[in-house]
N, C-alpha and C positions, 0 to 999 in steps of 0.2 A: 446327634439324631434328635429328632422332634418329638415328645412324648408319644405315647399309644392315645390310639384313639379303642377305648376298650366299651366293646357291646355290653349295654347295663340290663338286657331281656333277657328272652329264653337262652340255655344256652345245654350241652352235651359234650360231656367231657373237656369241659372247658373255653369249645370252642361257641363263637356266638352262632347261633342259628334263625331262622325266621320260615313259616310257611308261604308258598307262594305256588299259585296253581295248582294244589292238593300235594306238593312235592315240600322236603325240607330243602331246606339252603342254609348253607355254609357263607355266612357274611364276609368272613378276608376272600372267598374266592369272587360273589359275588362284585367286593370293591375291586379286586385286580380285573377280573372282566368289562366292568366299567373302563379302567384306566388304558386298558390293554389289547381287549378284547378276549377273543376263547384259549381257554387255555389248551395248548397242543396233547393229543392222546400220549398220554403214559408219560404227564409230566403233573407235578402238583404243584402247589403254593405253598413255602417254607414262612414262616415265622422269625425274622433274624434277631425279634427281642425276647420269646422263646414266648409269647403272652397271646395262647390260643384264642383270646376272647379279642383283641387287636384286629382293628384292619386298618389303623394306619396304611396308606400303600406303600411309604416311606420305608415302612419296617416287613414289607413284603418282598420275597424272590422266587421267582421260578426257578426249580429244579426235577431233578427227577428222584425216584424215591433212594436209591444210592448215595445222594448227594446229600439228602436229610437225613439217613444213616450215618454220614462222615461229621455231617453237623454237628449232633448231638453228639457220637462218639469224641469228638474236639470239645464240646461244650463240658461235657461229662470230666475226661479228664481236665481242666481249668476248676471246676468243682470241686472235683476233689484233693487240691491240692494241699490240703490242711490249710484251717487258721488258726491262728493263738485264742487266746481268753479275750487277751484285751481289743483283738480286731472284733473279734465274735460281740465282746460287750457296745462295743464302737456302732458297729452294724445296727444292735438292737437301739441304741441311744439315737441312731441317725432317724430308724423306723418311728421310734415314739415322739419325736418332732414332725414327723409329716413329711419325710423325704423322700422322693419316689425310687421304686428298687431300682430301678436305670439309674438313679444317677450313683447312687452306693455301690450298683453293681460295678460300674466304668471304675471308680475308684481302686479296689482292692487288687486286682481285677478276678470277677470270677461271674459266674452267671449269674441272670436275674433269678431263675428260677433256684439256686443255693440261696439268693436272699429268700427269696419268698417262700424256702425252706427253714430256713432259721426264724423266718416272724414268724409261721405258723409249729414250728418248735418239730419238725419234724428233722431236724441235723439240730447237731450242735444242744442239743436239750439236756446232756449231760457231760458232765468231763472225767474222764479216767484221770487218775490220779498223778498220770506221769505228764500229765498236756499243763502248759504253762502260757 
């Protein structure tokens, strides 16, 4: 897969945003409508690199909201599948060279967003005494 193309402006909960005609817009849906056209009633635009600020189209798919429920619920458990010390040190060693979480992420394998939990130290920030 092709890196994110990730919105470097405004953004709301992650996702990139921009005003246009007194309305906000959602930039990945804006780029899927480009690509695609309208998206059909009672369906939305998933994120399949989990990186709300993306609108790569590449890393874009229509689903409906069930479907990004099963996503996350799939993504979720791969997450939390435990890592050792030394994956978790590995991870950070890859981070502090400049490595993007897509590609660490495909490695282990686990989500991008558990990397980009572990840089930002919210997993993995400490080890109970039995984790090796």
């Amino acid at each position: 897969m092709s890196p994110c193309r990730e919105w470097t402006k405004a953004k709301t909960r992650g996702y990139g945003i921009f005003r246009h005609r007194g309305r906000t817009r959602y930039v990945h849906r804006i780029a899927w409508m480009r690509e695609y056209g309208p998206i059909p009633k009672g369906m939305l635009i998933m994120h399949l690199c989990d990186n709300p600020a993306c609108y790569n189209i590449e890393h874009l798919q229509l689903g409906t909201d069930a479907d990004n429920h099963a996503d996350k619920a799939r993504k979720d458990s791969v997450q939390n599948r435990g890592l050792t010390r030394a994956e978790v040190n590995a991870i950070r060693m890859r981070l502090l060279s400049g490595e993007s979480q897509h590609s660490i992420a495909a490695d282990f394998p686990i989500s991008r967003s558990a990397v980009r939990n572990i840089k930002l130290g919210k997993s993995y920030s400490y080890w109970p005494e039995s984790r090796t």
